[in-house]
N, C-alpha and C positions, 0 to 999 in steps of 0.2 A: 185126252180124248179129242180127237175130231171133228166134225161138222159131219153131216152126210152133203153130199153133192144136192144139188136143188137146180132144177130148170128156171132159168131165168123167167121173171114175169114175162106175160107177152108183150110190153107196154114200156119195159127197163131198157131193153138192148145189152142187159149186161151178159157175159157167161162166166154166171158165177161157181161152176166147175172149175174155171182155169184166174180167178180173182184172188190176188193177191194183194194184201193189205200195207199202208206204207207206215202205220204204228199199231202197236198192240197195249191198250190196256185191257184195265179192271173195274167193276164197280161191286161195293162192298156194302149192302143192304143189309141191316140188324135188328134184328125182334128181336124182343123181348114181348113174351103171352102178345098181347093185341095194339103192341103198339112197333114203331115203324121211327127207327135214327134214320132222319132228312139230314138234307143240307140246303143251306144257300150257296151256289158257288159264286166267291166274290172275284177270279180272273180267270184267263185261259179262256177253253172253247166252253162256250153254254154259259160263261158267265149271268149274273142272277136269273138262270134258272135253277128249281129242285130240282134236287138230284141226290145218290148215293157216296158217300168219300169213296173214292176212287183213283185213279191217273193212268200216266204212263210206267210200262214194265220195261226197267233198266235191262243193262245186257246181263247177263249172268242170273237172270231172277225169274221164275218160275212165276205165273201168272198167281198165285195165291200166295206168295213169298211178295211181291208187289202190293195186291191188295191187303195184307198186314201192314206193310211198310206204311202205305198211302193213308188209310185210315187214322195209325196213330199219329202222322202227319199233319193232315185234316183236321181231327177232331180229338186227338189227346184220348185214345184210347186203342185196348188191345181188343180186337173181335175174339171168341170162343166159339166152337159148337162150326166151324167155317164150312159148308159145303158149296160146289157149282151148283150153279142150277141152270146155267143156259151159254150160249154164245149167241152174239150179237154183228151181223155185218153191216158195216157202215160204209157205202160209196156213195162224195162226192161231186156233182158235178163239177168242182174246179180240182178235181185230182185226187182227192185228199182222199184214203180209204183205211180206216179205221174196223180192227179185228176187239174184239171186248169180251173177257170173260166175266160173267156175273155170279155173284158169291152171295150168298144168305147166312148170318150167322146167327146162333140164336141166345147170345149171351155177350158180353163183354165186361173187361178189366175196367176201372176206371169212371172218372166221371165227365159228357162231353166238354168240348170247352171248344169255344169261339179262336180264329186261328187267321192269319192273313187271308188263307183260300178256303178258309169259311164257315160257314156261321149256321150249329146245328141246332136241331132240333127236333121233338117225339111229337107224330101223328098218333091216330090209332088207326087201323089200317083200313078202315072204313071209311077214314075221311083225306085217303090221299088225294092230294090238292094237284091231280093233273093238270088242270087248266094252266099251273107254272110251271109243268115239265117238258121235255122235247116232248115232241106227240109221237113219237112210238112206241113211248115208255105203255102209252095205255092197251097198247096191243098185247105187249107180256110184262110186264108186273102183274096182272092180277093172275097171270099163272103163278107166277114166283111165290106169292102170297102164297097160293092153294093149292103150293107142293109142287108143281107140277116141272120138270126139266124142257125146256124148248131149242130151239133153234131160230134164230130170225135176222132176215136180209131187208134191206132198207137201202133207199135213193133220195138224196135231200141235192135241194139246192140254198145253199145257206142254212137256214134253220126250216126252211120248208119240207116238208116230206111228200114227193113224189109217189115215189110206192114201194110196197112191205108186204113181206111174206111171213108169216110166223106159222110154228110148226111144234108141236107138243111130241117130241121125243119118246119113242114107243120101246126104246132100249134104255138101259142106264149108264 
């Protein structure tokens, strides 16, 4: 499934009609009833911030073929119950533009376990600790949380967030 097109903020200078991203991953968030598999990510981009096991999607690998992969990677387990719940655009000011499918499962194989790239662990979903996450997470995750499928474009310059558009998806 697609994005729909979105008018650039007034504010971005992007046109994110004709944006095209230079990696594509996934992040792979898992309930269980009222609680919420974190991570610590200990390298790469966003290191020690939370976040969801996730990464980059190889060639040949289907954005949800990826977030299995990356998960039992991460955190030694297999997600169940896996649906989308959103897309996420990501344009850097130093070039970088990152496309992201985010995935909810609602069950898993297995038990977590700490890993070079990172170290999990269960909230309940009431007390997700944004204050440690990139700050856009707090735009749509608490859709994620509450069902809800979005859309959302984003301008950072390093780990700062210029500006965001989030969009709660009125088709499925």
């Amino acid at each position: 499934m697609s994005s729909l097109p979105v008018p650039a903020a007034p504010d971005d200078g992007i046109d994110w009609d004709r944006w095209e991203p230079t990696e594509r991953a996934n992040l792979c968030f898992i309930r269980v009833e009222n609680r919420l598999l974190l991570i610590v990510k200990k390298r790469g981009l966003g290191a020690g911030k939370v976040n969801a096991p996730g990464g980059r999607i190889e060639p040949g690998e289907s954005a949800l073929q990826a977030a299995l992969r990356e998960t039992m990677e991460e955190v030694c387990v297999h997600p169940l119950g896996v649906e989308e719940m959103g897309v996420l655009h990501f344009d850097f000011t130093d070039g970088y533009r990152l496309h992201c499918t985010v995935f909810v499962a609602s069950g898993l194989e297995g038990e977590p376990a700490e890993t070079d790239e990172a170290d999990p662990f269960w909230v309940d979903v009431s007390e997700v600790p944004y204050d440690r996450m990139w700050s856009d997470d707090r735009h749509w995750l608490p859709l994620v949380l509450d069902g809800k499928k979005f859309d959302g474009w984003f301008r950072f310059d390093d780990e700062t967030m210029l500006t965001c558009r989030v969009i709660v998806r009125t088709h499925s």
